[in-house]
N, C-alpha and C positions, 0 to 999 in steps of 0.2 A: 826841330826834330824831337820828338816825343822818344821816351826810354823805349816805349812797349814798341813802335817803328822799326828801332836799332834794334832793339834784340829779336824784333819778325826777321831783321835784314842777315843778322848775325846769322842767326840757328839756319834759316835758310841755304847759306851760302854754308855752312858746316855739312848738313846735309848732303848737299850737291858735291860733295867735296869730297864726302863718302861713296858718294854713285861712281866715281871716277874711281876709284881707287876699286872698289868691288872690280868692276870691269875691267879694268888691268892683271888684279890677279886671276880672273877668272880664266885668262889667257885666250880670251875667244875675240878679241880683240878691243880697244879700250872704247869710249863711247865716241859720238861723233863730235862732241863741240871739243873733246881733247886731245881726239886723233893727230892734229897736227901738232901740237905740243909733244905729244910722247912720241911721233915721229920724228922728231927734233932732236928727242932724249935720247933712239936710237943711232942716230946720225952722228950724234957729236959727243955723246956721254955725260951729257950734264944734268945738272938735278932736275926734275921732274919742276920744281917749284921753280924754277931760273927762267926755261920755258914757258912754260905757263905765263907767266909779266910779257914773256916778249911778243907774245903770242896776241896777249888779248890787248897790250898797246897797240898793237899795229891795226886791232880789229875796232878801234876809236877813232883812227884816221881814218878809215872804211865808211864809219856813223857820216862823221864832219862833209864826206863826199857824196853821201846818197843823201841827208839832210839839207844841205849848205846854210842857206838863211834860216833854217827851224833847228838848228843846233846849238841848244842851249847848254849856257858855259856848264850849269850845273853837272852835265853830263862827264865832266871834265873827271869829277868824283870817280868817276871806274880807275884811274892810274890808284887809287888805295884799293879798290878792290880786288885792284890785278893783284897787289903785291900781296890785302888778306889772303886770296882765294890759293896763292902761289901756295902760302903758309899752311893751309889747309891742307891743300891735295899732298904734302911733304909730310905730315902730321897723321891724314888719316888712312896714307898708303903706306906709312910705318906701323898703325894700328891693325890694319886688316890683314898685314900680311902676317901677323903673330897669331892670326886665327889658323887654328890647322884645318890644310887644304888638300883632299889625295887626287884632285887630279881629276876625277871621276866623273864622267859624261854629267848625271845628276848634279855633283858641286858645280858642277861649269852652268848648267841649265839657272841653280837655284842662284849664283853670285847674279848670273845676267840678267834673271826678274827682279832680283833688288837693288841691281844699277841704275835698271830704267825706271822704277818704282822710286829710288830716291831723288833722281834729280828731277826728274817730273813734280814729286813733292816737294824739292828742295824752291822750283822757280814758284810754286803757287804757294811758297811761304815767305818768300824772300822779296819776288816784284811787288805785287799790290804794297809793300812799305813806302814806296815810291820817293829812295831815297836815289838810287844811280844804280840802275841793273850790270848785271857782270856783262860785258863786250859783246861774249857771244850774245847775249839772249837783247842786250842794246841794239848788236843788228839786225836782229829778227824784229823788234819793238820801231826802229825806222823803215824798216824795207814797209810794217804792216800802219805805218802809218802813212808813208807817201802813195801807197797801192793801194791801203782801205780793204785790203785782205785779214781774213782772222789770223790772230798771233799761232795756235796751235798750228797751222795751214802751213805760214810762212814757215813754220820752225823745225817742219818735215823736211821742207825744201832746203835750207840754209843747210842741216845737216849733212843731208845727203851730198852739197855740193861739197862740205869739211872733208869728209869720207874719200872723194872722189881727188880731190888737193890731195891727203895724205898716202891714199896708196901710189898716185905720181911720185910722190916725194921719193917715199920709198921703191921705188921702181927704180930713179934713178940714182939713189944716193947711197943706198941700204944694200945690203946681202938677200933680202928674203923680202918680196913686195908685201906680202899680206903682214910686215913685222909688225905696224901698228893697227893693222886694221884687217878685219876677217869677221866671219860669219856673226857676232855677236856686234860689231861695230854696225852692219848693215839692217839688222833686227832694230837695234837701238835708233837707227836713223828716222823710222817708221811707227816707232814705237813711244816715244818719247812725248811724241806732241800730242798724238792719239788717247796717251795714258792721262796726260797732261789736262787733256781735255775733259774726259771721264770724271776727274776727280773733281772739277767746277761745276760739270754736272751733278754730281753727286750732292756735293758743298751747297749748291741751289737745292737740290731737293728737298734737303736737309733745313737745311735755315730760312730756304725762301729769298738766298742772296746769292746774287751772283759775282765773284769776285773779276777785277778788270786788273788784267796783267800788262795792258797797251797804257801808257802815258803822253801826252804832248807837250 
């Protein structure tokens, strides 16, 4: 593992770390791969970052089942990225929320184009390092390797299914169905992979390379 790899994988996963936390305080609902995590938070009151580990362990046992014989141990590496990425979303949802925030249709608009803008940029700075992708975007990386679908494709759909698990959750667990999840969670489910995509486009235009987010 080369420094300049680690710290593609670091800064990446910093980033993304940030999109979630925009989307939270934006209050328009949090993004899709954290929906169940912070429906979780609402449920039980625990910290955001506690969640988040138990969340994207359980989404490695998921890998192991849709891979079986092409699940490589190295993949195993996400139990540290559950517990960075925990640390992150706890770190940079204490930062964001120190930004003043009025509430204001606009604020809400501007958080939610830079939740989906950073985790979008956070996965095209963080996979091609191709040390051990965070859970969510690992099972979007297996579903697009056993189907031979594009990753951007698969990671509309993954989303959407996150979204559809977290308002259940909350439907039946929660005070308020839409608690983790509403109109900005559903934008983001659509929007993520799209943007995601845009930006490798761009990145080719640019350099003439096109970066690969899928691994085997």
């Amino acid at each position: 593992m080369t420094v300049k790899r680690a710290l593609s994988f670091t800064l990446g996963l910093f980033i993304m770390a940030f999109g979630v936390s925009f989307s939270i305080v934006s209050t328009l609902g949090t993004t899709p791969i954290s929906s169940i995590a912070y429906a979780l938070v609402l449920i039980t009151n625990i910290d955001i970052g506690i969640t988040t580990f138990v969340f994207n362990a359980a989404l490695i046992l998921v890998q192991f089942l849709i891979l079986r014989s092409r699940f490589h141990k190295k993949r195993l590496l996400q139990l540290i990225n559950c517990i960075v990425f925990g640390y992150f979303n706890t770190v940079t949802l204490a930062v964001v929320s120190q930004i003043p925030f009025d509430g204001s249709v606009l604020m809400m608009a501007v958080y939610l184009i830079l939740s989906i803008f950073l985790i979008a940029f956070g996965i095209f700075v963080y996979m091609p390092a191709n040390i051990a992708p965070l859970p969510g975007e690992g099972c979007v990386e297996a579903i697009a390797i056993v189907t031979g679908w594009r990753f951007s494709t698969v990671k509309i759909c993954f989303d959407a299914t996150m979204v559809a698990i977290a308002l259940v959750m909350c439907a039946l667990w929660y005070t308020n169905v839409f608690g983790a999840v509403n109109v900005g969670t559903l934008i983001s489910a659509f929007m993520v992979g799209f943007t995601l995509r845009q930006i490798n486009n761009l990145y080719a235009h640019i350099t003439g390379k096109s970066v690969n987010v899928v691994h085997e």
